[in-house]
N, CA, C and O atoms as a GROMACS GRO file, in nm:
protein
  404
    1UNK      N    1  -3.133   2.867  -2.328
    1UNK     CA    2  -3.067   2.739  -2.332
    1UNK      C    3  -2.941   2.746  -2.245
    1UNK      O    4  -2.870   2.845  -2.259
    2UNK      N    5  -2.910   2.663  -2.166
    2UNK     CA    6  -2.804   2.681  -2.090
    2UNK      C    7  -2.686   2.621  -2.091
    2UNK      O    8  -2.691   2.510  -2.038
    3UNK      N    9  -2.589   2.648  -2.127
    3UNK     CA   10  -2.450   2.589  -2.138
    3UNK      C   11  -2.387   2.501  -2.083
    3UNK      O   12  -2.386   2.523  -1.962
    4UNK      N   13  -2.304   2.366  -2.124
    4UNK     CA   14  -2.249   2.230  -2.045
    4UNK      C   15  -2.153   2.265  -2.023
    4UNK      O   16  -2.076   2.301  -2.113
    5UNK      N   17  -2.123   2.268  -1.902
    5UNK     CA   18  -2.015   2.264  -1.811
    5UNK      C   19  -1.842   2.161  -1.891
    5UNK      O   20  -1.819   2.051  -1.842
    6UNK      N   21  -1.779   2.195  -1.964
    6UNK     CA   22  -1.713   2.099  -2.020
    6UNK      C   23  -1.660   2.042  -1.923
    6UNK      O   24  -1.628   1.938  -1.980
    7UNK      N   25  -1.610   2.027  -1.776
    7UNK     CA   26  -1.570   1.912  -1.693
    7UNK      C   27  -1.699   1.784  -1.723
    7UNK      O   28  -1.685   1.665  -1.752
    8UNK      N   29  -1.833   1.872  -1.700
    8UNK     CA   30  -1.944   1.761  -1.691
    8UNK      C   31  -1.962   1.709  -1.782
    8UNK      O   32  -1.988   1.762  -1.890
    9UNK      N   33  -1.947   1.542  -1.750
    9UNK     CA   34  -1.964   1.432  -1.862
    9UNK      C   35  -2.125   1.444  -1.891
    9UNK      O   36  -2.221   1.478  -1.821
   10UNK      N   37  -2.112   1.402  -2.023
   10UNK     CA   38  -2.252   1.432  -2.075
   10UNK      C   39  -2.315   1.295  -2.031
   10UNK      O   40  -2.238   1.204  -2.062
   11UNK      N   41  -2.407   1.257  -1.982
   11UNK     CA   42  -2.536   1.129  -1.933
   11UNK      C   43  -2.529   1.002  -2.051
   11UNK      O   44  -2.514   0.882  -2.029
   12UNK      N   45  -2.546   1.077  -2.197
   12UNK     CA   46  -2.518   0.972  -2.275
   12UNK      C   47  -2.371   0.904  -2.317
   12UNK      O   48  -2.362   0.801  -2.384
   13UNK      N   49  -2.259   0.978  -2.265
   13UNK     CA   50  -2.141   0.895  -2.332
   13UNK      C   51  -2.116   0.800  -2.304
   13UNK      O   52  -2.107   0.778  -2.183
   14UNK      N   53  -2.102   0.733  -2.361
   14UNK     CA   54  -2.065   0.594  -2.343
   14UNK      C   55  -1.944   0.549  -2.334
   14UNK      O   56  -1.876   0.613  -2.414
   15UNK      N   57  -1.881   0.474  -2.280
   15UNK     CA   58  -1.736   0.482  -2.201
   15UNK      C   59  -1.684   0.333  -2.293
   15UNK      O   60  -1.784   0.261  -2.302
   16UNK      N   61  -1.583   0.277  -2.350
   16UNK     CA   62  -1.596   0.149  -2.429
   16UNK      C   63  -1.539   0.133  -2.321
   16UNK      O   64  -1.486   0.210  -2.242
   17UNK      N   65  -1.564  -0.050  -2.327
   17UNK     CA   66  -1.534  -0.170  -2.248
   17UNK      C   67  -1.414  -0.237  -2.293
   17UNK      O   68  -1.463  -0.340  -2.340
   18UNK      N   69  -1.282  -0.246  -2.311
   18UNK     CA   70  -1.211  -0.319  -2.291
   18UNK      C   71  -1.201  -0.470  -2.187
   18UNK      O   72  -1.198  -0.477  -2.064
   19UNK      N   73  -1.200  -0.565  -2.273
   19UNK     CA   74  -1.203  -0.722  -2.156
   19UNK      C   75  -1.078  -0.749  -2.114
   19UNK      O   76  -1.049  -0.818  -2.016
   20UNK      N   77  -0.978  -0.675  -2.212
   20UNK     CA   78  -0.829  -0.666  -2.178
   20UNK      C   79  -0.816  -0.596  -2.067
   20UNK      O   80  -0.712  -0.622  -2.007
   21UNK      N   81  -0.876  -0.528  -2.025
   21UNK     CA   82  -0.875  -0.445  -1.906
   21UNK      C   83  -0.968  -0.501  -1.773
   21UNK      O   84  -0.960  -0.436  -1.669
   22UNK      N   85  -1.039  -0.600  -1.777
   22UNK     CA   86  -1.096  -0.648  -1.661
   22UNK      C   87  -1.056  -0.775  -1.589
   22UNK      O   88  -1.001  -0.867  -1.650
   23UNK      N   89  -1.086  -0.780  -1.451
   23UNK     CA   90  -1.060  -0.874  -1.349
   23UNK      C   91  -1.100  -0.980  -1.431
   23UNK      O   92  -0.997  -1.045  -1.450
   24UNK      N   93  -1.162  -1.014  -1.470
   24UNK     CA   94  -1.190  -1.122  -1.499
   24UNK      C   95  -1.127  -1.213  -1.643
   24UNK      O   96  -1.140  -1.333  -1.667
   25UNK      N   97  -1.068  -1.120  -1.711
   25UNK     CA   98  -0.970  -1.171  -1.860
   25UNK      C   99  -0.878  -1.240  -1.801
   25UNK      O  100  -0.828  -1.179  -1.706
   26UNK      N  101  -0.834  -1.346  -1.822
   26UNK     CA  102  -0.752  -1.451  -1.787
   26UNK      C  103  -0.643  -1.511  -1.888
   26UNK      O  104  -0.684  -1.594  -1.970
   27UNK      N  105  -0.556  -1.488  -1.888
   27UNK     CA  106  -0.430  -1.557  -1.974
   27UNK      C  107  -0.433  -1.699  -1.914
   27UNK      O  108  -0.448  -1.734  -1.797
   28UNK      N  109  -0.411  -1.783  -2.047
   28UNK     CA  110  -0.390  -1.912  -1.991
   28UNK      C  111  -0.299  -2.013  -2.095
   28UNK      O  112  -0.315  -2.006  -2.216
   29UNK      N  113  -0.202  -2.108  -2.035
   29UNK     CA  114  -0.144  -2.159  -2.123
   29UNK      C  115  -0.259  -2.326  -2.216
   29UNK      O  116  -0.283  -2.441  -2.178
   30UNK      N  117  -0.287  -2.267  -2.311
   30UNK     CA  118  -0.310  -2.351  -2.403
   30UNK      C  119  -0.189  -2.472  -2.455
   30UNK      O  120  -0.108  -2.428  -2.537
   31UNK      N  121  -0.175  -2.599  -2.418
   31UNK     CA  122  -0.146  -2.703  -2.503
   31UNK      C  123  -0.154  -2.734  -2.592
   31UNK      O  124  -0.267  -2.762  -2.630
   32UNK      N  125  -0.022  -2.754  -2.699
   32UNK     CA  126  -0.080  -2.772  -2.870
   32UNK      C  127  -0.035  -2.946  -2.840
   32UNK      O  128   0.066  -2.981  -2.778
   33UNK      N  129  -0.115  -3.017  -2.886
   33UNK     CA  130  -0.160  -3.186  -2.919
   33UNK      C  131  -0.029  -3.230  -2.981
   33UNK      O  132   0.024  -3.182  -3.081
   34UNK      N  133   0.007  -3.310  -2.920
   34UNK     CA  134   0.152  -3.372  -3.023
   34UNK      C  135   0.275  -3.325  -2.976
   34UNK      O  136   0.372  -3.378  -3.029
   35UNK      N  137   0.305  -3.213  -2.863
   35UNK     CA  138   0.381  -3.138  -2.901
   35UNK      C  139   0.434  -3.109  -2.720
   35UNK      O  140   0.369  -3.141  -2.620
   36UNK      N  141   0.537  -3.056  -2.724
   36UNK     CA  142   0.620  -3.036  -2.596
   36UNK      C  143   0.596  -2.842  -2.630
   36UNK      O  144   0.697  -2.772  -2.620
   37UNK      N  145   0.448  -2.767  -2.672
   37UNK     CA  146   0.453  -2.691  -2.697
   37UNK      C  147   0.322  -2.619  -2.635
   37UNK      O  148   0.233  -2.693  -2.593
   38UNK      N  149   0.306  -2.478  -2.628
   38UNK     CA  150   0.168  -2.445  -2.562
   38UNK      C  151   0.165  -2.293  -2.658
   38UNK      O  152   0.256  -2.242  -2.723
   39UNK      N  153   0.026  -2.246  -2.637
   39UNK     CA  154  -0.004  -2.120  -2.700
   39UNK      C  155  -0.058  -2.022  -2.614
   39UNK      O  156  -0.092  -2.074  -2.508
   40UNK      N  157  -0.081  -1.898  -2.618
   40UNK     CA  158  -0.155  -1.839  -2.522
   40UNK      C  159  -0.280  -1.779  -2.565
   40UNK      O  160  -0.291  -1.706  -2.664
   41UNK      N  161  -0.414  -1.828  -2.454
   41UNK     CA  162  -0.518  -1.829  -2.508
   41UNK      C  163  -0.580  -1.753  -2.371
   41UNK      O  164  -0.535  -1.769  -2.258
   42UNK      N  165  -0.726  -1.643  -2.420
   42UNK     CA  166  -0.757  -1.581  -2.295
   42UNK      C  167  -0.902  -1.636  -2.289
   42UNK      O  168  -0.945  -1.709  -2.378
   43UNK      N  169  -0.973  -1.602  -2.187
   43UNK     CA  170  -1.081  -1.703  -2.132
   43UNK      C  171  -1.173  -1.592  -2.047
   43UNK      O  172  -1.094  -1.523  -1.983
   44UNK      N  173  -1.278  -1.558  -2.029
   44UNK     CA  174  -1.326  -1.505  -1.925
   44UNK      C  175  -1.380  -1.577  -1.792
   44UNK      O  176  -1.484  -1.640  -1.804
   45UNK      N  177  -1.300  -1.571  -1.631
   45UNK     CA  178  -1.295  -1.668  -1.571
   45UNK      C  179  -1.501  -1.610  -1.479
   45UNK      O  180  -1.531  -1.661  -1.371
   46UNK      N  181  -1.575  -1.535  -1.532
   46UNK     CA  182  -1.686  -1.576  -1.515
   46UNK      C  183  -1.807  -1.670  -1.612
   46UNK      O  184  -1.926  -1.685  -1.588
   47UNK      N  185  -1.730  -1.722  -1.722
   47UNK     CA  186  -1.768  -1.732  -1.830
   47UNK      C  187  -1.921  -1.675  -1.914
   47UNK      O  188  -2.026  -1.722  -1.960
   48UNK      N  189  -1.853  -1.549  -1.898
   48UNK     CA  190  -1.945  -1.479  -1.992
   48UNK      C  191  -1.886  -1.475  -2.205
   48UNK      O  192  -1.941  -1.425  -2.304
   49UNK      N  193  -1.794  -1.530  -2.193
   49UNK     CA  194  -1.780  -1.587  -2.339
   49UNK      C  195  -1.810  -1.711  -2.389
   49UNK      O  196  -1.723  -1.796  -2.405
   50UNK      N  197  -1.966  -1.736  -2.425
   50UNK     CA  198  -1.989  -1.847  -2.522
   50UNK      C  199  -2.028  -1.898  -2.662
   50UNK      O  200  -2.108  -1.837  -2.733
   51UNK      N  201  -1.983  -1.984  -2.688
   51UNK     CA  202  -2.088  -1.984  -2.820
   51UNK      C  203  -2.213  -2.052  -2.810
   51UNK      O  204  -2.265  -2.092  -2.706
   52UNK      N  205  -2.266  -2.064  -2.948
   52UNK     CA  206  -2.424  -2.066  -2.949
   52UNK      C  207  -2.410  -2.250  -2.884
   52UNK      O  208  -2.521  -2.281  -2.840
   53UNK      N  209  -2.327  -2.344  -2.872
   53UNK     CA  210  -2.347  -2.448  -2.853
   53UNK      C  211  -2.329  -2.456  -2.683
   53UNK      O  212  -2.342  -2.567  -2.631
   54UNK      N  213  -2.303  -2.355  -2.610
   54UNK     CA  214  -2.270  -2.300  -2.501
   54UNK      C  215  -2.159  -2.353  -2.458
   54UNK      O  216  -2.138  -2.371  -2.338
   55UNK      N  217  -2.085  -2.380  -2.542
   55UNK     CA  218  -1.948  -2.420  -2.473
   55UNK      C  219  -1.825  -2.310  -2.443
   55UNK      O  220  -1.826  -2.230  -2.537
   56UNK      N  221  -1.768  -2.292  -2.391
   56UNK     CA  222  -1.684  -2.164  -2.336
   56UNK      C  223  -1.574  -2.136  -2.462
   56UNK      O  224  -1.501  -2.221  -2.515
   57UNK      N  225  -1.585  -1.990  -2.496
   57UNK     CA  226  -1.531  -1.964  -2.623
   57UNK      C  227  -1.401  -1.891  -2.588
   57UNK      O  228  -1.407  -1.786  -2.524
   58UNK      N  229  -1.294  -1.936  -2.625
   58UNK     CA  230  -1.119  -1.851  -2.608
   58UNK      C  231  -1.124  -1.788  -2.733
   58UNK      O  232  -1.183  -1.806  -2.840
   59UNK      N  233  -1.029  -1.694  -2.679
   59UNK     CA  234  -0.963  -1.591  -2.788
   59UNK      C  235  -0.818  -1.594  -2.776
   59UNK      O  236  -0.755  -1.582  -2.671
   60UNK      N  237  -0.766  -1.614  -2.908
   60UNK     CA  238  -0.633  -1.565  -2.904
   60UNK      C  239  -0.532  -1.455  -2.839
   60UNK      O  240  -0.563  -1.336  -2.841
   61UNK      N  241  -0.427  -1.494  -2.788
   61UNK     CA  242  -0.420  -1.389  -2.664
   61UNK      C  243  -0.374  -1.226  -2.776
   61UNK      O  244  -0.413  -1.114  -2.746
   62UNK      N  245  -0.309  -1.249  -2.866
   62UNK     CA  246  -0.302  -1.148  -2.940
   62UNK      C  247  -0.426  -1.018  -3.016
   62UNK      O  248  -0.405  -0.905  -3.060
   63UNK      N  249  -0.544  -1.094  -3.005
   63UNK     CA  250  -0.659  -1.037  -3.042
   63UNK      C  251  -0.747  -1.011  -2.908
   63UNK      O  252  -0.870  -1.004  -2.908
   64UNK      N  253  -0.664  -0.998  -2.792
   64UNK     CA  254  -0.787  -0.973  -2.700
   64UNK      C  255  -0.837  -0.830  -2.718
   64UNK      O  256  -0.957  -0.802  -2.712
   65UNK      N  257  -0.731  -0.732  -2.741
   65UNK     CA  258  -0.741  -0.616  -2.732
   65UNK      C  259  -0.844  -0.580  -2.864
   65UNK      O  260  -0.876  -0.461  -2.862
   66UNK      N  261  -0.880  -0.627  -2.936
   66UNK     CA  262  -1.044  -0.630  -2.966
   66UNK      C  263  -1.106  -0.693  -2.925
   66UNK      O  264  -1.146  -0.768  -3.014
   67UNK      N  265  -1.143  -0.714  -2.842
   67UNK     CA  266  -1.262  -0.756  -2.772
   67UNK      C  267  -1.308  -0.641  -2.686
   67UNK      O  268  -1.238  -0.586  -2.601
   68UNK      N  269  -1.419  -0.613  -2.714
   68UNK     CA  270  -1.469  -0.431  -2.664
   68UNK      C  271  -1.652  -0.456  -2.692
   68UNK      O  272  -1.717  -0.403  -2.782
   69UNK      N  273  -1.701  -0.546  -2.590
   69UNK     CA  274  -1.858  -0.556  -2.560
   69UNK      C  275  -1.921  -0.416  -2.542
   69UNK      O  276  -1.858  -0.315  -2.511
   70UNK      N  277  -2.041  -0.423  -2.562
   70UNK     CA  278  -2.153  -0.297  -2.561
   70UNK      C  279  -2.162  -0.258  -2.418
   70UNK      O  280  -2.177  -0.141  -2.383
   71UNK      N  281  -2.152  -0.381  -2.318
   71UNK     CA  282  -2.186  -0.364  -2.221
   71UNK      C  283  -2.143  -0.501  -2.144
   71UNK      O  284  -2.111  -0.605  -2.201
   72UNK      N  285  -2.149  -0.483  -2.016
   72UNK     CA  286  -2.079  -0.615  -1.931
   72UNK      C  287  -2.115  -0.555  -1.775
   72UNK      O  288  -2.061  -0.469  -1.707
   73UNK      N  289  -2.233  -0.644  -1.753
   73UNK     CA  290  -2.257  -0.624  -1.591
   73UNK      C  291  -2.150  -0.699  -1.480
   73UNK      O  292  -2.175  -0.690  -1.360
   74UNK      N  293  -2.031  -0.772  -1.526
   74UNK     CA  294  -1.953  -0.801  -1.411
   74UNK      C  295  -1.845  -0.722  -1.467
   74UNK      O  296  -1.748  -0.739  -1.393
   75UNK      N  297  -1.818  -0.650  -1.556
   75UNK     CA  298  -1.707  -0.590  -1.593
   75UNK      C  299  -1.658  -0.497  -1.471
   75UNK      O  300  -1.722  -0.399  -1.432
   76UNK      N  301  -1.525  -0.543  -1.412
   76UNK     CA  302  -1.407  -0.538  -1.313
   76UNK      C  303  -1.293  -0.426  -1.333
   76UNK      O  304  -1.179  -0.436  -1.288
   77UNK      N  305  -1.337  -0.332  -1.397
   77UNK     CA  306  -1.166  -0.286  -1.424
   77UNK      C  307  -1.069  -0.287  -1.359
   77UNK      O  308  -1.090  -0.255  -1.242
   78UNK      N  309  -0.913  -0.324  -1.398
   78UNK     CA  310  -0.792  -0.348  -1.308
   78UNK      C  311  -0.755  -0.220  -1.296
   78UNK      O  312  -0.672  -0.231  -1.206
   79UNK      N  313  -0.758  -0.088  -1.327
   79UNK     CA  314  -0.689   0.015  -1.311
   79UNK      C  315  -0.690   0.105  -1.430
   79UNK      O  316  -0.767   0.072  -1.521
   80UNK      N  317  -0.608   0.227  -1.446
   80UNK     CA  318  -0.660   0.346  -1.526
   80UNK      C  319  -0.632   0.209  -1.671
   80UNK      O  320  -0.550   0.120  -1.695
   81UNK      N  321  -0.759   0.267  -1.737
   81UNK     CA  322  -0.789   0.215  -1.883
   81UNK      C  323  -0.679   0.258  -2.008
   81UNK      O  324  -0.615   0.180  -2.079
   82UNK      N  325  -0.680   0.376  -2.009
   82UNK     CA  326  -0.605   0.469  -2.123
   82UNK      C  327  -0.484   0.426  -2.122
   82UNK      O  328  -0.444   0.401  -2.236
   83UNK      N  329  -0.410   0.407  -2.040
   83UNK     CA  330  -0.273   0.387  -2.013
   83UNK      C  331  -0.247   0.219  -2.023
   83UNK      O  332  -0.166   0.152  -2.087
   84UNK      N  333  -0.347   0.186  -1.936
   84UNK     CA  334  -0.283  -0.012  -2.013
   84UNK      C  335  -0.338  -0.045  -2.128
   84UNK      O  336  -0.263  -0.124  -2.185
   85UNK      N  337  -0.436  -0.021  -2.192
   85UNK     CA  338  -0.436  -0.061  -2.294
   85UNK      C  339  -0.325   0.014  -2.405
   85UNK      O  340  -0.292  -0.046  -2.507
   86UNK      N  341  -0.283   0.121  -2.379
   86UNK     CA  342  -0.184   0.222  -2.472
   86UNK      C  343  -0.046   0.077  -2.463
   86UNK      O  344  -0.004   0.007  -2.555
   87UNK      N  345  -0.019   0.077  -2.359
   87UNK     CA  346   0.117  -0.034  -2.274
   87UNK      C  347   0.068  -0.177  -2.356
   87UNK      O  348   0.152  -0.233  -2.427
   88UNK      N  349  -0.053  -0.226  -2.346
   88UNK     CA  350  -0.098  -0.343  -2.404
   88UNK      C  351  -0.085  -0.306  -2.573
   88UNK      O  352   0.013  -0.368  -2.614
   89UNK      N  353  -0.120  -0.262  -2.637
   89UNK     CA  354  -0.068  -0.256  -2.798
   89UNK      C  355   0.005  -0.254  -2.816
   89UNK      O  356   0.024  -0.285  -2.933
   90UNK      N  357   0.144  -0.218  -2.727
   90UNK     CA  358   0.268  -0.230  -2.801
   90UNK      C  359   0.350  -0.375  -2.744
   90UNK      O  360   0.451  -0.421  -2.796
   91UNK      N  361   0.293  -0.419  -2.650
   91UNK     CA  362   0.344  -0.528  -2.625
   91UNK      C  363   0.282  -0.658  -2.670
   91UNK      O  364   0.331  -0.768  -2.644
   92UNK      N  365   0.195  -0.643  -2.726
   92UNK     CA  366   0.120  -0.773  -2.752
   92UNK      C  367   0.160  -0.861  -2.877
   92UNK      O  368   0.151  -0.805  -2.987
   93UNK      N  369   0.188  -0.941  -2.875
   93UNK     CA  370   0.257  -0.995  -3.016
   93UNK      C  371   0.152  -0.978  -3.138
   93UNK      O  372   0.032  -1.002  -3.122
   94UNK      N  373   0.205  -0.934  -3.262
   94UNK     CA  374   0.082  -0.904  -3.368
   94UNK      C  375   0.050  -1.028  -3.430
   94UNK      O  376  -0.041  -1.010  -3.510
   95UNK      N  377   0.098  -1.179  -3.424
   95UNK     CA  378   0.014  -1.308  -3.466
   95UNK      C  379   0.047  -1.433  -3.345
   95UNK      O  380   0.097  -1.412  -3.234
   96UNK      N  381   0.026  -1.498  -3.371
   96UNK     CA  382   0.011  -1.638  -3.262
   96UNK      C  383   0.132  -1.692  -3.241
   96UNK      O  384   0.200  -1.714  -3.341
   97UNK      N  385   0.184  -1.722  -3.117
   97UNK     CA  386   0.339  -1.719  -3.108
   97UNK      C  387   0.338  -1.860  -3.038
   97UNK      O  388   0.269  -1.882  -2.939
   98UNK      N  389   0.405  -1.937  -3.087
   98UNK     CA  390   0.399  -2.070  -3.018
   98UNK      C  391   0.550  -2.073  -2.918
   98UNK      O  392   0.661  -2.031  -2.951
   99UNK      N  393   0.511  -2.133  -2.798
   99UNK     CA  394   0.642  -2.117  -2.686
   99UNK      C  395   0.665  -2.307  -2.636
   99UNK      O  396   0.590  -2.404  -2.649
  100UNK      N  397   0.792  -2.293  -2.581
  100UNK     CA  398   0.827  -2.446  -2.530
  100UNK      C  399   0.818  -2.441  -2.442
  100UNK      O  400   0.824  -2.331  -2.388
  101UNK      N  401   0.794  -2.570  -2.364
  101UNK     CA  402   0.739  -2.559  -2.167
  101UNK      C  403   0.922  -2.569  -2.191
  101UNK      O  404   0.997  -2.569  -2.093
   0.00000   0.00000   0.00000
């Protein structure tokens, strides 16, 4: 039996997907109705987030950093993973923060 090289990645690991981490996650200012006020909401600008009625589904910008798909054939990464998402948890507000234009 012959021994794995520990540099060599093993064929099956599977690497997680962060959407917080790809070209394509989009911050966007959300408008709250009534109000001289907006929220921040993220969007995928290929729209690969829908729901079953196929209308384009946002996420709260505070919960993007769960969002972690099985898999994503346009998935873009912006740069080393480990390190922005480490930078992204501590900056991300922990509930929904409403701001004034």
């Amino acid at each position: 039996m012959q021994k794995k090289n520990p540099s060599q990645k093993d064929k099956w690991t599977v690497q997680k997907i962060y959407c917080a981490n790809c070209l394509h996650c989009v911050v966007f200012k959300q408008p709250i109705e009534g109000a001289d006020a907006y929220v921040l909401r993220v969007r995928c600008s290929m729209g690969l987030w829908k729901k079953r009625s196929g209308e384009e589904k946002v996420y709260k910008y505070f919960s993007i950093i769960r969002r972690t798909p099985d898999k994503c054939n346009l998935y873009d990464p912006m740069g080393e993973e480990k390190s922005f998402i480490k930078e992204l948890r501590k900056s991300l507000p922990v509930k929904d923060e409403i701001y004034s234009y």
